[in-house]
N, C-alpha and C positions, 0 to 999 in steps of 0.2 A: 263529894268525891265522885260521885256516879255520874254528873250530871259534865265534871271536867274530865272523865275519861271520853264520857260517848264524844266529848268535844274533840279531844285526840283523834279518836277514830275517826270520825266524820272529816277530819286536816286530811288524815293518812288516805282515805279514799279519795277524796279530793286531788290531794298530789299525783293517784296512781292514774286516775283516770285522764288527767293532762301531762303525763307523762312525754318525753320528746328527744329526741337523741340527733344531735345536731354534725354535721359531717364536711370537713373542708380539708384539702391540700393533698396528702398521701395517706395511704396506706401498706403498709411496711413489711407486714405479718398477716397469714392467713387470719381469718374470721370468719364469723359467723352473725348475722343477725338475725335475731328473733323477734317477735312481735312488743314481749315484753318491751322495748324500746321503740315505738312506735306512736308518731312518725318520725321517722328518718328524715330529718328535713336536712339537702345540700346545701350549704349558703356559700359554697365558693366550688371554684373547679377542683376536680378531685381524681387524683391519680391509684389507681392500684398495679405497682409495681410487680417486674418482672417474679417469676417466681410466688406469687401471691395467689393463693387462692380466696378470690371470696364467694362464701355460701348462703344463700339468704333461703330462709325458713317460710313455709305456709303463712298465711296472714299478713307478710307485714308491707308496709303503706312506705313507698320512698318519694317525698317530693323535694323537687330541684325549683329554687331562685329564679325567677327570670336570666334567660342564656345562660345558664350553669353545664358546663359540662365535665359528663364521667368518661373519663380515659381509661381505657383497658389495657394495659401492656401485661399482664397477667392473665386467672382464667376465673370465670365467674360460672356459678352454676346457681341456677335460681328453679327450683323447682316447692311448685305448688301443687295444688290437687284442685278436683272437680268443685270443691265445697269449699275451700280457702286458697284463694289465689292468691299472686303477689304483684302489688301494684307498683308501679313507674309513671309518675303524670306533676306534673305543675305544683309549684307552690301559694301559686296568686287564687285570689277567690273568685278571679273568674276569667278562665286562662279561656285562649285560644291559637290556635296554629303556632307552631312555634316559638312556645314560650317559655321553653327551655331547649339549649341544643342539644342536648341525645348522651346518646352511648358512641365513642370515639374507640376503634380498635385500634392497634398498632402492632400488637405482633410478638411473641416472646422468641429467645436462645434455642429454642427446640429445631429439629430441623424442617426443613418446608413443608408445609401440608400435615403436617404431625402435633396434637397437643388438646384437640377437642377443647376451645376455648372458651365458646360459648355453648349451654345447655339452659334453655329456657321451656317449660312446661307451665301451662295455666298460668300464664302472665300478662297482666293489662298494661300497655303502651300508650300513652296518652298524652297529648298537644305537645311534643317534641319539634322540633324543623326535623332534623334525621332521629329516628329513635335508632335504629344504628345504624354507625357510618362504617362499612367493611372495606372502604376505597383500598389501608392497606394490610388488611387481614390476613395471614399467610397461615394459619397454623389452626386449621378446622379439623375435623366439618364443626359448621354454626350448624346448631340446628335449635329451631322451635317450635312447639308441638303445643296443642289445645290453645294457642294464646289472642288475646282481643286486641286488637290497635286501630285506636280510634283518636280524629282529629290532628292528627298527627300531617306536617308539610309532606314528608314521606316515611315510609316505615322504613327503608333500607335506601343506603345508599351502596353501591356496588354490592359485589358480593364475596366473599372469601374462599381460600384455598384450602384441600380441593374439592369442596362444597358445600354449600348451603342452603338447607333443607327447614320448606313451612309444610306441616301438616298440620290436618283439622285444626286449622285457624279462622278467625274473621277478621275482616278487616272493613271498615265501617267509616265514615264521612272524613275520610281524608283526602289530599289533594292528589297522591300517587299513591297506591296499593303497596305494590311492588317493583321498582323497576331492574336496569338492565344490570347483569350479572356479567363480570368477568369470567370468571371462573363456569364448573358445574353445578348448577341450581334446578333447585324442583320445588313444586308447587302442589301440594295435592290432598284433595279434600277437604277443599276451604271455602271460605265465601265471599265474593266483594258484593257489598251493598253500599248503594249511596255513596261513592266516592267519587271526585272529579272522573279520576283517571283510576282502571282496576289494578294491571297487570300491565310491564312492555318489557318484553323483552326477557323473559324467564325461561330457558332452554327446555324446561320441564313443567307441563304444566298438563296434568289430568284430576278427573272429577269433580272440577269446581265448579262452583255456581255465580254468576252474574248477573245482579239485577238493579237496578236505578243510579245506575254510571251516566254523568250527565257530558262527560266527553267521550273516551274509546272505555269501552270496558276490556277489551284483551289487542292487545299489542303482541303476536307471535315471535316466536324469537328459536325456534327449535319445532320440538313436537307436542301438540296439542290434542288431546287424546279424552272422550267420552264427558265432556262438558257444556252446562246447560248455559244459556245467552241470552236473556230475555228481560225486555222494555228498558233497553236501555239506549243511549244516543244513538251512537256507532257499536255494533255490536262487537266486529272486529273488526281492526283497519291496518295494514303498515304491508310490507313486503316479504312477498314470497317470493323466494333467489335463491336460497342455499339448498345443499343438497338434502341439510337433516330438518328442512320443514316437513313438518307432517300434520294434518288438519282431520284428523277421520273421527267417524263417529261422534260430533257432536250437534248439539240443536240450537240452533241460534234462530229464534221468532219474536216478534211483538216488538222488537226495534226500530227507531226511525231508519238506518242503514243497517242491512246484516251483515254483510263483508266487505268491506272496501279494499280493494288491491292495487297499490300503488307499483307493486311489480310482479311479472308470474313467469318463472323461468320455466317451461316444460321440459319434463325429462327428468327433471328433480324434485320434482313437490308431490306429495301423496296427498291429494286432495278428492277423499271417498269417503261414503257411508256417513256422509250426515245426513240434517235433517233440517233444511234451509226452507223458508216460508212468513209469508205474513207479516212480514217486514211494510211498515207505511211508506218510503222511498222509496227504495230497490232492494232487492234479497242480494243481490252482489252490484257492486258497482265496480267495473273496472278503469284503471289509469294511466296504464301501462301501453306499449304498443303493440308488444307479440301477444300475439291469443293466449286463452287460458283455456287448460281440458278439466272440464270439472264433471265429467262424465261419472256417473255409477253413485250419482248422490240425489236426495229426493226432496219434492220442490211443492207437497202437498197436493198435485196437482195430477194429471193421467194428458192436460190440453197443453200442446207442446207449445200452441202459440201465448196461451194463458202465460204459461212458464216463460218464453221468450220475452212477454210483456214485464217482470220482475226485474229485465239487468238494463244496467247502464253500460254501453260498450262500444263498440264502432259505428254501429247504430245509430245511433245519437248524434257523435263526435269523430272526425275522422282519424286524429289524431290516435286512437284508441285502437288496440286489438280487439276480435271478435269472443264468445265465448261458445263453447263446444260443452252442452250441457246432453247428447246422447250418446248411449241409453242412460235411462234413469232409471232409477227405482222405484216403486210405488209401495202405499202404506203404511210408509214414513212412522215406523213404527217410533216410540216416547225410549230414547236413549235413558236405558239405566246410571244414572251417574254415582249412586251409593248414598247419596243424601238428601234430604228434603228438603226444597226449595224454599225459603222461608215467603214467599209472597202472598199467599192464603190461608187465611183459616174458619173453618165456617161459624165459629163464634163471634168472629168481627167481620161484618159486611157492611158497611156504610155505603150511602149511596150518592153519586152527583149526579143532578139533573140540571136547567134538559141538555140534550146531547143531539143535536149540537143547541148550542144558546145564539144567546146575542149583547142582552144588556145587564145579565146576571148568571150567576150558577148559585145551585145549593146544595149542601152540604150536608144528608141527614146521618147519623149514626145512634140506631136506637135502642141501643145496650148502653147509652152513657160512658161510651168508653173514653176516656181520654185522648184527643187525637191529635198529630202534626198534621198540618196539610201543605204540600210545596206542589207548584205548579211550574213549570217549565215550558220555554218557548224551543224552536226547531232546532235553536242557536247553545239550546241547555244552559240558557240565561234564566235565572229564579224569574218569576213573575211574583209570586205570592209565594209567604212562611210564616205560618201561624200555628199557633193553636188553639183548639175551643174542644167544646163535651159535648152537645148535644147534636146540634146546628151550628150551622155561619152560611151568610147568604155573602158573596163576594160579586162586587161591581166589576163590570168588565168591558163598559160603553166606553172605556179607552182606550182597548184591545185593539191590532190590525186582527182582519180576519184571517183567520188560519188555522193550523195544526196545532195544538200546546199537549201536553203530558201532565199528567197528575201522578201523585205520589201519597199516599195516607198510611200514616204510622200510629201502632195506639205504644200506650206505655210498656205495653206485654211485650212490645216488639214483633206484633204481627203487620202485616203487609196488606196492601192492597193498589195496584199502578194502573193505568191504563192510557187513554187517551180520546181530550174531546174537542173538537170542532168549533171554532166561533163561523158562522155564517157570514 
């Protein structure tokens, strides 16, 4: 008798622990899910009707079908915590970009701009094409706070009415961060790492951090206000035209391009108080025809001519306006942005040699840390993506000579970028 009970028991754990709560078509009536039910697996498109709240609980794990997508015509509030978040990602065992289509809003009875439809805290987004599409979102503010989206074609498509708000988030090897927002949007105190593309086009966007964006890492779009820029392709690039651009106080270095300006209307753009330098191209490059005053901002330097050697501008290209970089500032003091950069840490220091090479590099890391290593060409083309522990020596007698970018990540998710030389 003892020996067919513990057998029961041993079924009943059994059962609890491959538990799974399977999800298709509508949703009718407020809910609630909890972990107890977990995973949440989508196996068809699935609508949550107008007037429908759904609540999803700390813990629990929703994964979608391949192209599964969730329609929101209701309000979904997903709040997790620091210690137990709530996931959104793929149901395949080895998903990538776009392997499910997203979160689809559309908009409830309420009247415009009224209904706070979506509230997301500590929530993971992961290999969606849009993890959400706000194209016709009317009934905000969205907002999302602590949350991680990663691998993801883009995290947002448009943005909603009347606005939509990322705080202390990350946003991690996708192809767009954030893009362009109809509506009012803000951005702040977040982080792109490792994404094609970071930010374009976000009305609002202060104290975040940009590091190993292998195309633009910020595309302005409004005002940009106390944010760090660093080793990454194009640091920032797109046009300055409007009247509510604003560019102050931020430090954009260690980039192949710092600023690329495809246009720069003077008399409207606040462009002061950074902290521009050390950029391998140009610290600005301009594209435009009218000059740009980029006067009262500092350039690590006190040599006017040293400085004037940094731009690309008329100089160069006749086609091009000149750039108007006096007075400057000196001391270029380190913009507080409110968060730490995640690029260094002095428990992981791995080293590449030599610098510059020719027919090899190597790879030492002598904590045995577990490490990625990607290497990047001018064009933010991969060269190399691997991993190894100790060492890896990489061939490179088929390299053109040039500029490339390295990139080292251990499991901890600490950081290390810079850049080496083939001869």
């Amino acid at each position: 008798m003892k020996k067919i009970k513990l057998a029961l028991l041993l079924l009943m754990i059994s059962f609890s622990c491959f538990s799974q709560t399977y999800i298709s078509g509508g949703i009718f009536s407020s809910t609630t899910w909890s972990p107890t039910g977990n995973p949440f697996i989508v196996t068809g498109n699935t609508v949550i009707f107008d007037g429908v709240d759904l609540t999803i609980n700390p813990g629990v794990i929703i994964k979608f079908d391949y192209g599964v997508e969730l329609e929101l015509r209701g309000k979904l509030i997903a709040i997790g915590n620091d210690t137990d978040s709530i996931t959104f990602t793929s149901n395949l065992t080895s998903p990538s970009q776009s392997a499910w289509a997203g979160i689809k809003v559309v908009g409830t009875t309420n009247p415009l701009g009224v209904g706070n439809q979506i509230t997301m805290e500590y929530c993971k987004g992961l290999y969606a094409h849009y993890f959400v599409n706000l194209d016709l979102a009317y009934h905000g503010p969205y907002i999302f706070r602590h949350c991680f989206f990663a691998n993801n074609y883009q995290v947002n498509n448009d943005g909603g009415a009347p606005t939509t708000i990322f705080e202390n988030c990350k946003f991690e090897s996708n192809n767009l961060g954030l893009s362009w927002c109809q509506f009012d949007s803000r951005v702040s105190k977040s982080f792109f790492i490792n994404n094609v593309n970071g930010v374009f086009g976000i009305t609002n966007v202060d104290t975040c951090f940009f590091s190993g964006n292998t195309g633009v890492a910020l595309t302005p779009g409004g005002s940009t206000v106390g944010c760090t820029i660093q080793n990454n392709n194009k640091g920032v690039s797109g046009p300055f035209d409007a009247v509510n651009n604003s560019f102050i106080n931020n430090t954009v270095t260690n980039n192949y391009i710092g600023v690329e300006m495809h246009s720069y209307f003077n008399g409207s753009i606040n462009f002061t108080g950074n902290t521009i330098c050390n950029n391998t191209a140009y610290n600005i490059k301009l594209l435009h025809q009218n000059n740009a005053d980029l006067s009262n901002n500092c350039w690590c330097s006190t040599d006017s001519a040293f400085i004037h050697s940094t731009f690309y501008d008329g100089n160069q290209n006749l086609s091009y306006g000149l750039i108007n970089f006096m007075p400057f500032t000196t001391g270029c003091p380190q913009i507080n942005v409110g968060i730490n950069g995640p690029t260094e840490n002095k428990a992981f220091s791995p080293t590449i040699f030599p610098n510059p090479f020719s027919s090899s590099i190597k790879i030492l890391n002598e904590n045995n840390e577990p490490t990625e290593v990607i290497i990047f060409d001018m064009t933010a083309r991969k060269i190399f993506q691997f991993k190894f522990t100790n060492s890896t020596t990489i061939n490179t007698e088929t390299l053109p000579r040039g500029i490339y970018f390295y990139q080292l990540q251990s499991e901890k998710g600490w950081y290390k970028k810079g850049k080496i030389v083939k001869d």
